[in-house]
C-alpha angles and dihedrals in degrees: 000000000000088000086052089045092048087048097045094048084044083054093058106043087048093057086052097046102048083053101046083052090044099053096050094039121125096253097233087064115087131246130276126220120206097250082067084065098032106106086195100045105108127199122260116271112244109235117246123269110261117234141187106265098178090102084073089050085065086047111052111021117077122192 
């Protein structure tokens, strides 16, 4: 519950500080979003290769 407390208050400073930063930004720079201030955002995780399994088909099963 503490952890969800602590994520929710980060969400929120986030969201002020990415538009605090965006409204006094050179305009030539480009825009922030809040997961670039949120300490606890973390990045997307990348999905797995896919690989050819059918070599465990000839393992496993037996007919």
């Amino acid at each position: 519950m503490a952890e969800g407390r602590q994520r929710d208050q980060w969400n929120h400073t986030a969201q002020l500080l990415a538009m605090a930063y965006n409204t006094h930004r050179d305009p030539k720079a480009r825009a922030l979003k809040p997961a670039d201030f949120h300490p606890l955002a973390g990045k997307q995780a990348s999905l797995p290769k896919v690989k050819d399994l059918s070599i465990l088909k000839t393992v496993f099963v037996k007919e």
